[in-house]
N, C-alpha and C positions, 0 to 999 in steps of 0.2 A: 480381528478381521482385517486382513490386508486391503489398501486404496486399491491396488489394483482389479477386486471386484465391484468397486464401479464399475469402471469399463466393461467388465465381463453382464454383469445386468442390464447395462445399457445396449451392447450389441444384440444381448437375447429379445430385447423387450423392443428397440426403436429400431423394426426393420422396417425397410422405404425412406428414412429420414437420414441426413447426411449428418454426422457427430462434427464436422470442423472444415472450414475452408480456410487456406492458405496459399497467397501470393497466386490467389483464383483457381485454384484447386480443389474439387471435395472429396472429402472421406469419411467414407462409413464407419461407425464405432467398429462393427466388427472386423474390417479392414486398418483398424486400428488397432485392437484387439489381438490379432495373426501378427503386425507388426510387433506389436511393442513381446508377442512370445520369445519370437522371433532373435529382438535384442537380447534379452533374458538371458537366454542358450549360449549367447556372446558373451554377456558378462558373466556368466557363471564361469564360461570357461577360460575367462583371461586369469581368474583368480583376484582382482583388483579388489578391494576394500570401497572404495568409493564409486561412484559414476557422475561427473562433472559436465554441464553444459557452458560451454562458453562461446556464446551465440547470443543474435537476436531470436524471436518468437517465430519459428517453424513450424511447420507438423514434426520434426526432429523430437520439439519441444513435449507434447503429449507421448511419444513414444522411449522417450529416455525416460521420465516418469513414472510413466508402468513399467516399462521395462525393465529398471531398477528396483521395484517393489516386488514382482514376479521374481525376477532372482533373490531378492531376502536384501541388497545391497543397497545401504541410505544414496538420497540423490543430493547432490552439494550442488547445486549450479553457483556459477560463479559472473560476477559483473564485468563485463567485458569493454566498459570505459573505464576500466583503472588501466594506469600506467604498468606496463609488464613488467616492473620488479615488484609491485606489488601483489600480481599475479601470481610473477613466481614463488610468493614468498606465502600466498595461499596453498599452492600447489603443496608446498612444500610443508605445510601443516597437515595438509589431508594424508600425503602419501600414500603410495601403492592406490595411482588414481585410473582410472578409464575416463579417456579425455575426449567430449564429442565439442567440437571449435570449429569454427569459420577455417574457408582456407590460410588466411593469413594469421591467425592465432595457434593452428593447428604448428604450421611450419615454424612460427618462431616459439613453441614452450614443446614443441612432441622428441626433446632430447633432456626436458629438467631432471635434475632428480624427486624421484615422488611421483614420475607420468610410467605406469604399467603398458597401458596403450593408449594410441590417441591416431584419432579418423575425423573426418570432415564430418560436418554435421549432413553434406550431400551425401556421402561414401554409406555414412550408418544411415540414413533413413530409406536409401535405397537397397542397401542387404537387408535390413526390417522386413519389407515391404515383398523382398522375395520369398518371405516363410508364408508357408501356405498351413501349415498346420494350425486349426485356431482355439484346440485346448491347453490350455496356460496349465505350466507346473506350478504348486503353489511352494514356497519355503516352509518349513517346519514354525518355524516363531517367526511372527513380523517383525519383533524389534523398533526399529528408528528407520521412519519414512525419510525424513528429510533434514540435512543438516544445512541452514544458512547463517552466513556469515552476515552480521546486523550489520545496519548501513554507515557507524563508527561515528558519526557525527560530533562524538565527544571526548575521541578515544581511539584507540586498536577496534578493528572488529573481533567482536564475540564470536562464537560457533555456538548457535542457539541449535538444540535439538528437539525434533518434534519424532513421535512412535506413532506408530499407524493409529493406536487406539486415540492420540488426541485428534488428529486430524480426521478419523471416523467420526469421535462424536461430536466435534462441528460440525460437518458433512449431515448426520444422522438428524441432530438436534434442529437443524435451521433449514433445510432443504428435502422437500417431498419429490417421491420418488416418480419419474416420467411426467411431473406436474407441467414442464412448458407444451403449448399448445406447438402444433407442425410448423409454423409460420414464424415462431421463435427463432430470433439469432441477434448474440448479443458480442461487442465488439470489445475483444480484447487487447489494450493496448500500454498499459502497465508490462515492463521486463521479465522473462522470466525468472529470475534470482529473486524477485520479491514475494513476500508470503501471496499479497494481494492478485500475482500473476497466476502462483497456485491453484489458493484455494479457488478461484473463477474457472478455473479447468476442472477441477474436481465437482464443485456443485453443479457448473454445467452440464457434465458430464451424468450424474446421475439425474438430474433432471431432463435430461434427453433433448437439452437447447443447442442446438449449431454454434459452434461458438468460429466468431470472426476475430482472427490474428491480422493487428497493425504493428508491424514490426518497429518503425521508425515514425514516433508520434510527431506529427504537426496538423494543426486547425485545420487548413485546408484540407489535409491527405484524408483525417477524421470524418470531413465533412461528406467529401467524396466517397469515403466506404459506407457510410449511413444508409447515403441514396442509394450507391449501386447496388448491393449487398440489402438492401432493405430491412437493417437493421434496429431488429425494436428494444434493446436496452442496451447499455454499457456502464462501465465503471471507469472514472477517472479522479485521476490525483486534483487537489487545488488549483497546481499550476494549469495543468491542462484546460481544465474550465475553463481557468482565466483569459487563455489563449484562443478558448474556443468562441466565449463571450465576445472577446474583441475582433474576433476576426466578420462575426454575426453583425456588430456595431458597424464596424467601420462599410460594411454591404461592398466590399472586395470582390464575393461572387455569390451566386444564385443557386442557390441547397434546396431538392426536393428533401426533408428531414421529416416529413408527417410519419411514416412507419415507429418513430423513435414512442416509445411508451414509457420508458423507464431509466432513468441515468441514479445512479449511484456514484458517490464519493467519499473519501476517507485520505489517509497517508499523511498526513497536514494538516495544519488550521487553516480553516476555509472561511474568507474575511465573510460576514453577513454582506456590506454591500454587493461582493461578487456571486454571491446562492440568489438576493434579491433581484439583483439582472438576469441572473440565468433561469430565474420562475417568468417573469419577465418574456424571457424572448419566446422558450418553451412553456406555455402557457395550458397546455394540455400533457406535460410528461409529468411522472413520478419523479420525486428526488426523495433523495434517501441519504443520508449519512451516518457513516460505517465506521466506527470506530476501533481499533484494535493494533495488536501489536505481534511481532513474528513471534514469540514466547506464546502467546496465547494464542496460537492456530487462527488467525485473521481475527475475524469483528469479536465481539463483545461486549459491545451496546448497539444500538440501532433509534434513529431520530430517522421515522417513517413521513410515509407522505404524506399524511393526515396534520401528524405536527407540524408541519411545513405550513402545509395553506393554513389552520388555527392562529398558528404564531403570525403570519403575515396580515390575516384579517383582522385579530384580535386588538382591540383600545387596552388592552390590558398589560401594564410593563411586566409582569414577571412573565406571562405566556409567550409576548413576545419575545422577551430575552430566549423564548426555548431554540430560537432559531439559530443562533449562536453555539446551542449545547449541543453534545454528539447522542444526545435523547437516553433511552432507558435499557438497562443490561437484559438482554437473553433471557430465555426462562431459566434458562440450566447455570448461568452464570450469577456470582454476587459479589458486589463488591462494596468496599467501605475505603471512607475516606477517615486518615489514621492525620493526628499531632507529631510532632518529635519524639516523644515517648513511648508512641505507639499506641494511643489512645485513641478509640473507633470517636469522629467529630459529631454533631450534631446537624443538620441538615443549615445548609448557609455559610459553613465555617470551612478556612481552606485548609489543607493538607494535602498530605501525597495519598497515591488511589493504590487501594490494592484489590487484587482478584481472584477468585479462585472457583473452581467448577472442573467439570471432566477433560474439557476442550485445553487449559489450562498445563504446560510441562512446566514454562520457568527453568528448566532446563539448559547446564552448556556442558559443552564437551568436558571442561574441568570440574564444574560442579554445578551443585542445583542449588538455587536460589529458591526455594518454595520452604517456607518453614512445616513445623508439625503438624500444625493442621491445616495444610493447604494454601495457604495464602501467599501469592506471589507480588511482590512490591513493583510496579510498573514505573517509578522513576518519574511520571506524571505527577504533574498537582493539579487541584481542580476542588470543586464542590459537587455534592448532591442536593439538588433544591427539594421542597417539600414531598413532593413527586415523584422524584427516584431521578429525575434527567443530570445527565451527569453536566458539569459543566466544566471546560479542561482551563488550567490558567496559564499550562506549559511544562517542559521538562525541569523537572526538579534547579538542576544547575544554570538553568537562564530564568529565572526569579531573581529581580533587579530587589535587594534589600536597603530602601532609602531611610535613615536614619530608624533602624528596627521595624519598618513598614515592608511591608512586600508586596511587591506590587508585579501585576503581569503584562507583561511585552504582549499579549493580544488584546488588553483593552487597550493598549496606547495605539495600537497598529491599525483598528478597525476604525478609530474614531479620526487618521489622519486620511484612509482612504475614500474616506465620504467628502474629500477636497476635491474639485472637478480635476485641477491638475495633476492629481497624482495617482499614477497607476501601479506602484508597490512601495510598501515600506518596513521599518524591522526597527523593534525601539531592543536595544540592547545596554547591558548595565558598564558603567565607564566610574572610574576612583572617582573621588573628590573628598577633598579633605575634610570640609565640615561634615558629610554625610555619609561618611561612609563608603557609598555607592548613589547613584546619581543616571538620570535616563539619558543615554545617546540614541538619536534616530538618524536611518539611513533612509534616502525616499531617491525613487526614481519617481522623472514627471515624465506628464502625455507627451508626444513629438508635437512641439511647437507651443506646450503650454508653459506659465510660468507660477513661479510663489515664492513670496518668501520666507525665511527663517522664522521670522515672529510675524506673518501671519498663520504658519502650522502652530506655532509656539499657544498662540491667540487662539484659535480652533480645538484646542486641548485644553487648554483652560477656560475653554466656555463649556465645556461636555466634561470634564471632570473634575479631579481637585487638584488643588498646586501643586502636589506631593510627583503628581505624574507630568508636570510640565517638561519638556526636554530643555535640558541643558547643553546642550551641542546638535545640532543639526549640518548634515551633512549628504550634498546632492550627490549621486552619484548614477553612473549610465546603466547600471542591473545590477539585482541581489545574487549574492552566489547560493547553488541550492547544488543538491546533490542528484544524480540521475534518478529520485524517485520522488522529486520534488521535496526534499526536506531543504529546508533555509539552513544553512550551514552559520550560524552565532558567532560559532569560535573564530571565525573571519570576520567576520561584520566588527568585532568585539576589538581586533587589533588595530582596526580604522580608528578605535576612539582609544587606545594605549596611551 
C-alpha cells in the first residue's frame, strides 16, 4: 500500500475540513491531493531517482511527500543547517536528484553534480497547485518511501531506508482512521528531514487533523500559534519544552493556551524535572512520550498520560521512577534487552535494546542491520522493569565505564538539574588513570544564578553513589545540540580531552 493513499482517503472522507495551514494559509486534503498528482507527473518526467527537500516546513513540504510516493520515487529530504559542502557531498550520494530548495539553497547547489533538477520550493508548490486533475496515478511496486540521512551524532550520516510497507504499518497499527474530531489541529514544528516531522503528517493526515506548520521554532513564535490557530495538540523535542517552560516561567508574555489538550514528546532525553514543570504549568493537557528511532518508522514505545499523572501522584519509587522511562512498546512491537553476548536480560538488568515488529526496516542504503529473525539493535541501552516500561540509560558509545562499572550520563544529568541554578547539563566520560574512565560534567547556570563545583559535586553525592561523582566540572554559556535537539557528546567529550 503506498503513503500516498492516505492522502487520497482523507480528501474522500474529510470534505469541509482544511488538511494543513501554512504561513496562514489553508488547504484542503484534496487540494492537496491534485497538488502533490500534480508533482508526481514532474517527477516521473524529470527521470531523477530521488526527490530532495531542502527547505523549512511548507505546504511544499506535504506535497513533495506524496508527490514522490505517487510517482514510485523515495523522498530524501535533506537538513538544510548543514554547511553546503556537506550538502553537497549528500547531494552527491543521492545523485540523479530532483531538488525542491529555498531560493537561496536552490541558486547555490542547482549546478552540483548529482542535481537532475532543482526549483524553489515557491516555483514547485505553485505548479502543484495548478493541476487540476485529482486522480493520482499509482506506481506499480511502492518500494522505499523515504530515505533519511540519520542525524550523525557519532559519525558520517547513514541513509536509513524506510518502504511504504513500514511506514504503513505504523501509520495502520497506531492511528484510527478520520479519528480527530473537526476542531482538531495539532502544531508542527519539528524539520522536515526528521522521522518525527514525517510520521506527524502521515498520521495526521489519515486522521483527518489540520495540521499547523511552524517553520522556525521559538517559545514565543509556538506560543503565539497555540492561541491564534487554536491549536489542541503538538509534538515537541526536549529542548523545545524546555524553552517553552522557561519562557511560561519567566511570564515574558500573556498566552490564551486553553485549546491545547495534548503535547507529545520524544527525540531526546527529556530531564524528569523539565516533564514535572511542564505537568505543572499545563495542568489540564496530555503528555505523552514517544520514543523511537528513524530505522524503526517513529515511536515504538509509548509512556501515555495515565503513566504521567500515576507516576507523579504515586509514594511509590519504582512507579514514580516510570516518569523517567519512555513507558511500554506498541502492540505490534517487541523488544528485549540483550548482554554482550547477546543474551535476552532479565527485567532490572542493563544492556542494549533491540526491536523488531512490522514497523521495523533497520535498513541502510548499504545494508541491513536486521538479523534473521528480525531483530534490529538500536545502539540504545536501557532496561525493562517488571512491567515492560522501558527505561533508556543512553546511546551505547556515551556509557561512562568507571572502573568496570557503567554508569549513565542521564542519571548524572537529571539529578544536577534539580540545582535551582542550573538550567542544563551533560555528564560525559573523560580518561583518568586510575579508572579507567571517570565523569566529566558540563552545566550551563540561570542568568544571574550561581554554584559551585563541589556543591554539584555535594548534590550528586547525596542522591547517588560515589561511583557517579564528577571529577571535573566545567561551567560553560550552552550545550551544543544538533538541529533536532540531540546533545552532540562527541564535543562536550573534547572539553574534558
Amino acid at each position: 500500500m503506498n503513503t500516498a493513499m492516505l492522502l487520497q482517503m482523507a480528501a474522500e472522507a474529510g470534505v469541509g475540513r482544511f488538511a494543513l495551514t501554512s504561513a496562514g494559509r489553508h488547504y484542503a486534503a484534496a487540494e492537496l491531493l491534485a497538488a502533490a498528482g500534480g508533482a508526481a507527473e514532474r517527477i516521473r518526467a524529470s527521470g531523477c531517482r530521488f526527490v530532495s527537500l531542502l527547505d523549512v516546513s511548507s505546504a511544499a513540504t506535504p506535497v513533495a511527500l506524496f508527490g514522490a510516493a505517487m510517482a514510485g520515487v523515495p523522498y530524501a529530504p535533506l537538513n538544510y543547517r548543514l554547511p553546503a559542502e556537506q550538502i553537497r557531498a549528500l547531494i552527491a550520494r543521492l545523485d540523479s536528484l530532483y531538488l525542491i530548495a529555498d531560493a537561496d539553497n536552490c541558486a547555490a547547489h542547482r549546478g552540483d553534480p548529482g542535481i537532475g533538477e532543482a526549483l524553489t520550493s515557491a516555483q514547485f508548490l505553485e505548479e502543484a497547485l495548478a493541476h487540476q486533475d485529482p486522480e493520482p496515478v499509482w506506481p506499480d511496486d511502492p518500494g522505499v518511501a523515504v530515505q533519511l540521512f540519520t542525524s550523525g551524532t557519532t559519525g558520517p550520516p547513514k541513509a536509513a531506508i524506510l518502504r511504504h510497507e513500514h511506514l504503513m504499518s505504523y501509520i495502520l497499527g497506531s492511528v484510527e482512521f478520520m479519528s480527530a474530531a473537526e476542531d482538531e489541529a495539532t502544531l508542527v514544528s519539528v524539520p522536515p528531514y526528521h522521522i518525527a516531522g514525517i510520521s506527524a503528517l502521515l498520521s495526521s493526515i489519515y486522521a483527518v487533523r489540520r495540521i499547523v506548520q511552524l517553520a522556525d521554532f521559538s517559545a514565543p513564535a509556538w506560543l503565539d500559534l497555540v492561541e491564534r490557530e487554536a491549536v489542541t495538540s503538538a509534538f515537541v523535542v526536549p529542548t523545545m519544552l524546555a524553552r517553552i517552560v522557561e519562557e511560561l516561567e519567566a511570564g515574558s508574555g500573556s498566552w490564551d493556551v486553553r485549546t491545547l489538550r495534548a503535547i507529545a514528546y520524544g527525540g531526546g532525553h527529556m530531564p524528569v524535572s523539565v516533564i514535572e514543570q511542564a505537568l505543572n504549568l499545563f495542568p489540564g493537557v496530555d503528555f505523552t512520550n514517544a520514543y523511537g528511532l528513524t530505522e524503526t518508522s517513529s515511536t515504538i514505545t509509548l509512556l501515555g498520560p495515565q503513566d504521567h499523572r500515576r507516576a507523579v501522584a504515586s509514594g511509590d519509587p519504582e512507579t514514580r521512577r516510570r516518569l523517567g522511562s519512555v513507558g511500554q512498546a506498541l502492540p505490534s512491537v517487541e523488544i528485549e534487552v540483550r548482554d554482550a553476548a547477546g543474551e535476552a536480560l532479565a527485567p532490572g538488568q542493563r544492556g542494549e535494546i533491540f526491536v523488531r515488529g512490522p514497523q521495523v526496516s533497520g535498513e541502510y542504503r548499504e545494508r541491513s542491520a536486521v538479523d534473521s529473525d528480525g531483530w534490529f539493535p538500536t545502539r540504545d541501552t536501557g532496561h525493562l522493569d517488571a512491567d515492560g516500561y522501558l527505561h533508556l540509560a543512553g546511546r551505547a558509545d556515551d556509557v561512562i565505564v568507571r572502573g568496570g562499572e557503567n554508569i549513565s550520563p542521564a542519571e548524572i544529568e537529571d539529578v544536577l538539574l534539580t540545582h535551582p541554578a542550573v538550567v542544563d547539563a551533560a555528564a560525559v566520560a573523560m580518561a583518568s588513570e586510575q579508572w579507567g574512565e571517570a565523569v566529566g560534567v558540563a552545566v550551563v547556570l540561570k542568568s544571574g544564578a550561581s554554584a559551585t563545583a563541589d556543591a554539584l559535586r555535594d548534590l550528586v553525592r547525596g542522591r547517588l553513589r560515589s561511583s557517579r561523582v564528577p571529577e571535573a566540572v566545567r561551567f560553560v554559556d550552552e550545550l551544543p545540540y544538533n538541529e533536532t535537539g540531540k546533545l552532540l557528546r562527541r564535543s562536550i567529550k573534547g572539553w574534558f580531552a
